[in-house]
C-alpha positions as CSV (number, residue, x, y, z in Angstrom):
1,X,-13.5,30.3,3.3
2,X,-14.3,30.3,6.8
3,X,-12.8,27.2,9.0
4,X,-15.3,25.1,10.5
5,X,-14.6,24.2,14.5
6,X,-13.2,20.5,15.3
7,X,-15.4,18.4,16.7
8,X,-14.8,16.8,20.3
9,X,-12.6,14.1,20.6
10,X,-12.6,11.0,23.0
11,X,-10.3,9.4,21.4
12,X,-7.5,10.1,18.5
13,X,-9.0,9.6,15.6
14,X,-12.5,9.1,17.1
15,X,-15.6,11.7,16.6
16,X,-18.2,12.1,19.0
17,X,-21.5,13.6,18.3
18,X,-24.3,14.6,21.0
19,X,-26.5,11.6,20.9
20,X,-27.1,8.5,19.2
21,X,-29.4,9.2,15.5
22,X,-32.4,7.1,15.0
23,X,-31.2,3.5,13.2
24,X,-32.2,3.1,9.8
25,X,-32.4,0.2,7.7
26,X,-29.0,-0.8,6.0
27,X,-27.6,1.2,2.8
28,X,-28.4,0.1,-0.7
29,X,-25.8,0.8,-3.6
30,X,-27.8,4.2,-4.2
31,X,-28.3,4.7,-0.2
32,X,-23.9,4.4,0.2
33,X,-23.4,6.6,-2.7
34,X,-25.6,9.2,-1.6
35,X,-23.5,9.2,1.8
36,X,-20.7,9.3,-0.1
37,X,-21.5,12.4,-2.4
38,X,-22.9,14.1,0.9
39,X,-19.7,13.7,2.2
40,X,-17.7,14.9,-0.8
41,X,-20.1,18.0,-1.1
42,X,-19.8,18.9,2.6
43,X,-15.7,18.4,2.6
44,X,-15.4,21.4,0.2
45,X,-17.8,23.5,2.2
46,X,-15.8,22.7,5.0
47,X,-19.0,21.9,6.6
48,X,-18.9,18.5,8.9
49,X,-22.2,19.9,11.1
50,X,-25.0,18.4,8.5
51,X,-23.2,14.8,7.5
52,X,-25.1,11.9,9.3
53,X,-22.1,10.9,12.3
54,X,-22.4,7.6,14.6
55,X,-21.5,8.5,18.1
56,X,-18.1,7.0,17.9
57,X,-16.0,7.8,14.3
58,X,-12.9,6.8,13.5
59,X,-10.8,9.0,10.6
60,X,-7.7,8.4,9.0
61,X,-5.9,10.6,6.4
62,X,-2.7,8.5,5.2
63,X,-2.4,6.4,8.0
64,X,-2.7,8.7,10.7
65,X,-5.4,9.6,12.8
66,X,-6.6,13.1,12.9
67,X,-10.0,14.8,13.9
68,X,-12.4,16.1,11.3
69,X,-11.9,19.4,10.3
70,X,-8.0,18.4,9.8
71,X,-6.1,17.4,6.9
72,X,-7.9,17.2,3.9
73,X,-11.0,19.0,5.2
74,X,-9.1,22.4,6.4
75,X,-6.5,22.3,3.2
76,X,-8.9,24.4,1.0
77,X,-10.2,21.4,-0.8
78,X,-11.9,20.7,-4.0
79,X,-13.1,17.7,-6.1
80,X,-11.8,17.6,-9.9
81,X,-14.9,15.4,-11.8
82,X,-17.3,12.8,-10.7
83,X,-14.9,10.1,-10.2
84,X,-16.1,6.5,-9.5
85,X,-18.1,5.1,-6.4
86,X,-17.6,1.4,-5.4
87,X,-19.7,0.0,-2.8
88,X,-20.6,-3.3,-0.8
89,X,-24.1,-2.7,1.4
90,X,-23.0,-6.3,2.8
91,X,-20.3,-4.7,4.3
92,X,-21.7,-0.9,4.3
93,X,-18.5,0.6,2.8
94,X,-18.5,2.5,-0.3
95,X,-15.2,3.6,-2.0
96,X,-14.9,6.6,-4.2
97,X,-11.9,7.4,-6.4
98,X,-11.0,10.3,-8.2
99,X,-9.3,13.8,-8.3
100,X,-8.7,16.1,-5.7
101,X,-7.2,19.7,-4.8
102,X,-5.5,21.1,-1.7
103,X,-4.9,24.6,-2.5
104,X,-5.0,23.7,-5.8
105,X,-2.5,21.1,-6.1
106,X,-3.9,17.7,-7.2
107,X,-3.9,14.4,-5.7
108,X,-5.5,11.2,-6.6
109,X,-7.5,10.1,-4.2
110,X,-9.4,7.3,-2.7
111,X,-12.1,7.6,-0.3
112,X,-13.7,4.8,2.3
113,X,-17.0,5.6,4.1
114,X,-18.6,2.9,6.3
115,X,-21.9,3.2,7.0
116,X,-23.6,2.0,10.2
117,X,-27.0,1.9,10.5
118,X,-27.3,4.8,8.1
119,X,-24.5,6.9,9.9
120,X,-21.1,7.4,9.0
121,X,-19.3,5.6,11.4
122,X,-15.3,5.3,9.9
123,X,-13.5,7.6,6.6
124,X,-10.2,6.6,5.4
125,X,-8.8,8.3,3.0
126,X,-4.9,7.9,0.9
127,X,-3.9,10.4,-1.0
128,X,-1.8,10.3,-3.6
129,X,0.1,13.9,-4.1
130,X,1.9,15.6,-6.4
131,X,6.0,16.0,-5.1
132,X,6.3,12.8,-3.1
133,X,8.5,10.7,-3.8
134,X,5.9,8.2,-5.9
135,X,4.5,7.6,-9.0
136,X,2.5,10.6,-10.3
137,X,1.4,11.5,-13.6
138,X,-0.1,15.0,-14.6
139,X,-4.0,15.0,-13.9
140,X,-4.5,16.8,-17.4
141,X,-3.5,13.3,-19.1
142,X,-5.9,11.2,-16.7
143,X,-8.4,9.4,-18.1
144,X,-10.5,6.8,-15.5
145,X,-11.3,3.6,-16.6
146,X,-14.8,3.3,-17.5
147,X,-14.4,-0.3,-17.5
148,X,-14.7,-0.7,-14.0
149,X,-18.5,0.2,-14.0
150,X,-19.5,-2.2,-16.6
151,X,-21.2,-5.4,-15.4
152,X,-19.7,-9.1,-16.2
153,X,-22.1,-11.1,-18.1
154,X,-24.1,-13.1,-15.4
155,X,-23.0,-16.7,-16.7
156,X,-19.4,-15.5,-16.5
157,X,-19.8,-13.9,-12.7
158,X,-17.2,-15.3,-10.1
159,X,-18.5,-15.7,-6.2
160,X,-17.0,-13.5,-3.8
161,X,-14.6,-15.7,-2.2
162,X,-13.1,-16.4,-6.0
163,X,-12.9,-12.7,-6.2
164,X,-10.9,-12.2,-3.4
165,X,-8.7,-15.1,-3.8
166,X,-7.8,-13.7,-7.2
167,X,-6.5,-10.6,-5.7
168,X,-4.6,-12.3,-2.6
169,X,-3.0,-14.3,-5.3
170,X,-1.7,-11.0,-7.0
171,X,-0.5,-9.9,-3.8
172,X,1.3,-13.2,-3.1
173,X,3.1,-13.1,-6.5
174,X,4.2,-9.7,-6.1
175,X,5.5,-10.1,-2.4
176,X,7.4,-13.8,-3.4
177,X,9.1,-12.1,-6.6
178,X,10.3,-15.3,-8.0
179,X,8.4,-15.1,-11.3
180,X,5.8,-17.6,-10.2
181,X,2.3,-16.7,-10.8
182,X,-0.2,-17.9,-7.9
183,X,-3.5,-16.1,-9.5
184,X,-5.3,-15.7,-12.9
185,X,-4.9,-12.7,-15.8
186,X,-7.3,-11.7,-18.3
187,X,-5.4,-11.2,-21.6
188,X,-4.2,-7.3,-21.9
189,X,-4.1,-6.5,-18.1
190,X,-2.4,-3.5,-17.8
191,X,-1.7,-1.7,-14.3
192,X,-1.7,2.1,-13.2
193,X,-0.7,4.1,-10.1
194,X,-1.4,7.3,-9.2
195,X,-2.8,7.8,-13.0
196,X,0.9,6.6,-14.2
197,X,0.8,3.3,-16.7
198,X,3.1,0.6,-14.8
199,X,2.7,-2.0,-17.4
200,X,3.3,-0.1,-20.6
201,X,4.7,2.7,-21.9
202,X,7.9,4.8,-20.6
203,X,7.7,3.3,-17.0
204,X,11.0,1.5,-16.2
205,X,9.4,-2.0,-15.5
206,X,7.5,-1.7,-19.0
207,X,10.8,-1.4,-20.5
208,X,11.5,-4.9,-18.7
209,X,8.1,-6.5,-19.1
210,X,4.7,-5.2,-20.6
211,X,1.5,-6.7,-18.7
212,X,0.5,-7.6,-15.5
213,X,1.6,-11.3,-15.6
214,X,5.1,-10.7,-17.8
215,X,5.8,-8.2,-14.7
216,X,5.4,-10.5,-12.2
217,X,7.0,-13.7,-14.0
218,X,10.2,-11.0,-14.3
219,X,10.4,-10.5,-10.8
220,X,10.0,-6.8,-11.3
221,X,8.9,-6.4,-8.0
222,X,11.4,-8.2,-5.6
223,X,12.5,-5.1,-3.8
224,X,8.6,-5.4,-2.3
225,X,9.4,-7.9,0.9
226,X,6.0,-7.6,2.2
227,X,2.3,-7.0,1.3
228,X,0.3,-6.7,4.7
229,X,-2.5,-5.1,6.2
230,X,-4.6,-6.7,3.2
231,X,-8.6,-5.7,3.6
232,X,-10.8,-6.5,0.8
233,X,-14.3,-3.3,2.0
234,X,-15.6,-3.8,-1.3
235,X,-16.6,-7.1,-3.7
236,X,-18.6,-6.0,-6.3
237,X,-19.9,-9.2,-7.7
238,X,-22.0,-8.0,-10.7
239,X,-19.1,-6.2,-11.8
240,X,-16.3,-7.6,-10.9
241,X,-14.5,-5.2,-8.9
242,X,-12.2,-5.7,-5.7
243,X,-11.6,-2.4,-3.7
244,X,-8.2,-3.7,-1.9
245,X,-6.0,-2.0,0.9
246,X,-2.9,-3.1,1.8
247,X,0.6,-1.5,3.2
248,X,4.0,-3.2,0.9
249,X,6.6,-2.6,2.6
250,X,10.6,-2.0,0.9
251,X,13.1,-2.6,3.6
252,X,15.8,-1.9,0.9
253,X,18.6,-4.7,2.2
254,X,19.9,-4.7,-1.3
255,X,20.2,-1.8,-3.8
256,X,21.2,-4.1,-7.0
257,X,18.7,-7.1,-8.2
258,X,18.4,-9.2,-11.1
259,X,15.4,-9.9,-13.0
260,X,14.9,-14.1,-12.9
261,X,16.2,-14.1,-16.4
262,X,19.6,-12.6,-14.9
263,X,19.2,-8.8,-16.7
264,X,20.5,-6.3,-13.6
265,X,18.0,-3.4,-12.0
266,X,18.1,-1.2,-9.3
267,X,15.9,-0.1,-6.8
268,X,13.9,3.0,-7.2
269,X,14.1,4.5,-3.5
270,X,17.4,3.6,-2.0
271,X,16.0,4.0,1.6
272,X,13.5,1.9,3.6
273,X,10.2,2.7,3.5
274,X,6.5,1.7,3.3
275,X,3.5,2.7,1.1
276,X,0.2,2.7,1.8
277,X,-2.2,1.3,-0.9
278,X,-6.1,1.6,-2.4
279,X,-6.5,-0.3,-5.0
280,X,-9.4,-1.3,-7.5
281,X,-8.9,-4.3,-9.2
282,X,-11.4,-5.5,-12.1
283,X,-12.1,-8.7,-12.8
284,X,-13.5,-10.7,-16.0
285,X,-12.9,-13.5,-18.4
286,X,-11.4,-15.6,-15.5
287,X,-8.8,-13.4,-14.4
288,X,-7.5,-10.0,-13.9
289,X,-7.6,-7.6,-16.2
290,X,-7.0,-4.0,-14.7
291,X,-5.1,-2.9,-11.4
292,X,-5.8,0.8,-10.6
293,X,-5.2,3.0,-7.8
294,X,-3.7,5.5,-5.0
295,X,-0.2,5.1,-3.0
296,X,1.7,7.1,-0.5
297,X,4.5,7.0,1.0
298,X,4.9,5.8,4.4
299,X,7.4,5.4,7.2
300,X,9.1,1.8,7.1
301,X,7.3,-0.6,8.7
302,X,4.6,1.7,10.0
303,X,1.6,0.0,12.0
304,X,-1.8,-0.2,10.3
305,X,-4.3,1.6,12.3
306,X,-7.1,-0.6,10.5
307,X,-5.9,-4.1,11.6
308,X,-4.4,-5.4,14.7
């Protein structure tokens, strides 16, 4: 397949196009998803020239800037399935997450589009691949939540701001690690990353704890020191759903831990290091009730180039 040309920079990570499009009233849910599919199709043509571009556009590929036409786009990609598309037209993102290929290898993958006055104005995408030193579990085996599409009952519906605080909650428990539980569960939560089962199965802190909240009340996590960078693109109200980014980072000052009932663990990478995160968090009865999504390694400590 023939490489398509990079587009003009002014800045890294910035597209420029030659002149501003017409504005057009703000993206529905069909409107963002249709930008979003146009953007999937085009990536495996290798074909940037037809997709709607603000002047200015800023693309990331695993927290590093790069021009379009780089990474992803000129690795001989493909799209595995449909996957899922999340989106907020209050805040113009749309979130897709699935399966993808670079030269055939998988990855999961999750996608954010903004969309400004009907033009694509910023793409981030994480990648989850195959042979880093992360969670991965064989794409053949992956089965996507279909639970995430259905709508909440109306009379059981949370407000935005509950949503979110449900999820910064998680994120608080997990980063203090001292088995105290500052949000709510929905009973059965289970937990995946990178297609791989966290909270049950053959996963080493399912062996300590199975669920969500028995996880965090173990102090599983206490290697994690921080959880920043926290963005919350997409609150799906009707459904539920919290699309959340975030960077935890694993300074490693310790190699040996104890769970808070005294049983010993270890940590998993014995270096320092970061990871990047997208993930979709689901909502209902009150509480939590399924954590999905894509992480990547990063360097230690690495600067978000999303927040200041």
């Amino acid at each position: 397949m023939t490489m398509t040309k990079h587009l003009p920079l002014a800045l890294a990570g910035v597209l420029c196009t030659s002149g501003a499009m017409a504005q057009a009233p703000s993206c529905d849910e069909n409107c963002l998803i249709g930008h979003a599919r146009h953007y999937l199709t085009d990536v495996v043509k290798q074909d940037f020239s037809k997709l709607p571009w603000a002047d200015n556009v800023r693309y990331t590929e695993n927290n590093v800037a790069m021009m379009i036409g780089d990474g992803f786009w000129g690795a001989g990609p493909g799209v595995a399935g449909d996957g899922m598309f999340f989106t907020d037209p209050s805040t113009g993102n749309v979130v897709w997450y699935g399966i993808t290929t670079e030269h055939g290898q998988a990855a999961y993958h999750g996608l954010r589009l903004k969309v400004s006055g009907n033009q694509i104005s910023e793409v981030e995408s994480y990648l989850g691949r195959e042979g880093e030193p992360e969670l991965f579990a064989k794409v053949e085996t992956y089965a996507a939540y279909s639970g995430f599409t259905s709508e909440v009952p109306e009379d059981k519906r949370q407000s935005r701001e509950q949503l979110i605080a449900l999820v910064d909650g998680y994120f608080n428990s997990k980063q203090q690690n001292n088995g105290q539980v500052f949000t709510n569960f929905a009973r059965g939560c289970e937990a995946a990353t990178n297609g791989l089962p966290t909270t049950r199965g053959d996963y080493w802190a399912a062996k300590v704890a199975r669920g969500c909240e028995a996880q965090l009340k173990a102090g599983v996590y206490k290697p994690v020191d921080r959880i920043r960078a926290r963005r919350y693109p997409v609150v799906d109200v009707a459904r539920g759903v919290v699309i959340a980014q975030s960077i935890e980072d694993h300074a490693v000052r310790y190699v040996d831990y104890q769970t808070t009932r005294g049983a010993p663990l270890k940590v998993e990478i014995e270096y320092p290091n970061s990871r990047g995160r997208l993930d979709v968090f689901k909502i209902e009865d009150g509480g939590i009730s399924r954590i999905e999504g894509v992480s990547v390694f990063l360097p230690y400590y690495i600067h978000s180039l999303w927040t200041q």
